[in-house]
N, C-alpha and C positions, 0 to 999 in steps of 0.2 A: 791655388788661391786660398788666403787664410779667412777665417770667419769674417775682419772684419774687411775686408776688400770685396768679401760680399755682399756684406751690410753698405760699405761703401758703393758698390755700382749698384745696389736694389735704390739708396735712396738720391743718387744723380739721374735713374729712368725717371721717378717719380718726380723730382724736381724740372726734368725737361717737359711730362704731361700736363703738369701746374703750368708752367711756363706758356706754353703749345694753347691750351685752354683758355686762357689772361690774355691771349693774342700778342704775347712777347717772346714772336718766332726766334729772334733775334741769340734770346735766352737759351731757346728751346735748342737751336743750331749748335750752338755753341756746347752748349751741355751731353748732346750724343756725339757730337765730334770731341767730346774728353772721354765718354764711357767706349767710343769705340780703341780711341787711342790707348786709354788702360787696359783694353780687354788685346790689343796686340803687343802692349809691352809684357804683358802678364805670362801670352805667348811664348814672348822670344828668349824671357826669361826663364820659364819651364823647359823650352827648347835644351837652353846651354846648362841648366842642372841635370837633367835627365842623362843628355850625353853624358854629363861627367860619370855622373851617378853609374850607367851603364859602362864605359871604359874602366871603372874604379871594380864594377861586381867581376869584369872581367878578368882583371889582374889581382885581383883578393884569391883567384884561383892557385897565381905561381907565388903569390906573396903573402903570405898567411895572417903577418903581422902588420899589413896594411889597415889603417883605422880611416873610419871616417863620419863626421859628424857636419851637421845643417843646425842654421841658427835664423831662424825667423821670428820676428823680426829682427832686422838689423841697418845701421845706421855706417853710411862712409862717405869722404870727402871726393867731390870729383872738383879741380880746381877751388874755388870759396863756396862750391853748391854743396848742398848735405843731398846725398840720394838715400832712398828708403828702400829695404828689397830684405835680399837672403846675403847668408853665407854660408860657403862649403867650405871645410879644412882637412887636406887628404892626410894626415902623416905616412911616413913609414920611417922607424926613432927620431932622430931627431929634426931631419927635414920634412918639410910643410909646404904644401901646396895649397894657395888657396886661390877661391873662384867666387868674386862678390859680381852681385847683379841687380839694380834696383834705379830709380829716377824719381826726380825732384816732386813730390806728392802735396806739399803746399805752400804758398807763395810764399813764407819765409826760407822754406828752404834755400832758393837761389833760382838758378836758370840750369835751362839744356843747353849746350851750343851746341852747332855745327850742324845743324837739324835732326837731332837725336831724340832719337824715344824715350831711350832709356841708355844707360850707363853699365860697361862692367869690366871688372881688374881681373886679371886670371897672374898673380905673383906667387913668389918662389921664396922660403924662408932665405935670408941670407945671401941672395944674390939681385941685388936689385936692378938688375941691367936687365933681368930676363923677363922683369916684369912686360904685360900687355895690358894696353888701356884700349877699351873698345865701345861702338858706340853702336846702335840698333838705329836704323832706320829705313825708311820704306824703300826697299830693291822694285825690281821689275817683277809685278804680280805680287811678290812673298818678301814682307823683313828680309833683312839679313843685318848680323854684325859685323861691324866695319873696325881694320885696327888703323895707328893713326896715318899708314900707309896705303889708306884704301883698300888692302886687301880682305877678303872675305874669310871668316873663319869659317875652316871645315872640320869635322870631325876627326880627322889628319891631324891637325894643327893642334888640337888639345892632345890627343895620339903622345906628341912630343914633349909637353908638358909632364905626361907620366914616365913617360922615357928619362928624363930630364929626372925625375923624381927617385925616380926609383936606380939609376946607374952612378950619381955623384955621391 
């Protein structure tokens, strides 16, 4: 979580206790049901960098010249929405892997659909079929990201992407 996402959730508690206080429950409802919803996209978002992050320290092992760099903040298009979040970019020469992950943070941005937390592209330099658009939303008990197949990403599945990276 970056400094000001903490700035940001310290002053959405305090605006829900103003609220709570004022007798404008209403307000107050609304306002932890956004600190909580930020504080599980923030989650699933950590989730899918970590794995990367970890699968990447893995194979920096056989792959020497494996680079990789994180961009926070960062800014991408899901549909005509702007989502707000990170990006990862794996190279190895001249192929690129990249892994954005972020959601619509304020009302000009745009919308979520499809009952999404939050937003993330896991694409391939130069091959845009291999691209995956995926989407965070509450599973049974725990998040999970969903691609537009309904299927659940597994640590597997990003597994291939470096596969993928690293043999073409």
């Amino acid at each position: 979580m970056t400094e000001l996402d903490q700035v940001w959730s310290q002053m959405l508690y305090q605006a829900s206790r103003r609220s709570a206080e004022l007798g404008r429950l209403d307000v107050a409802e609304y306002l932890r049901l956004k600190a909580s919803n930020d504080a599980i996209r923030a989650a699933g978002a950590n989730w899918l960098f970590d794995s990367v992050t970890e699968i990447a320290a893995a194979r920096m092992r056989l792959y020497p010249l494996l680079k990789v760099d994180r961009d926070e903040p960062y800014d991408f298009k899901v549909g005509t929405s702007n989502m707000r979040g990170a990006v990862m970019n794996i190279r190895h020469g001249i192929r690129c892997l990249t892994v954005e992950a972020g959601w619509a943070r304020l009302p000009g941005d745009g919308i979520m659909r499809h009952s999404a937390l939050a937003h993330a592209r896991i694409s391939h330099f130069g091959m845009p079929r291999k691209t995956v658009d995926l989407r965070l939303i509450h599973g049974e008990g725990l998040p999970v990201w969903l691609d537009d197949k309904a299927n659940s990403l597994h640590p597997a599945a990003i597994e291939e992407h470096f596969d993928l990276l690293l043999t073409s």
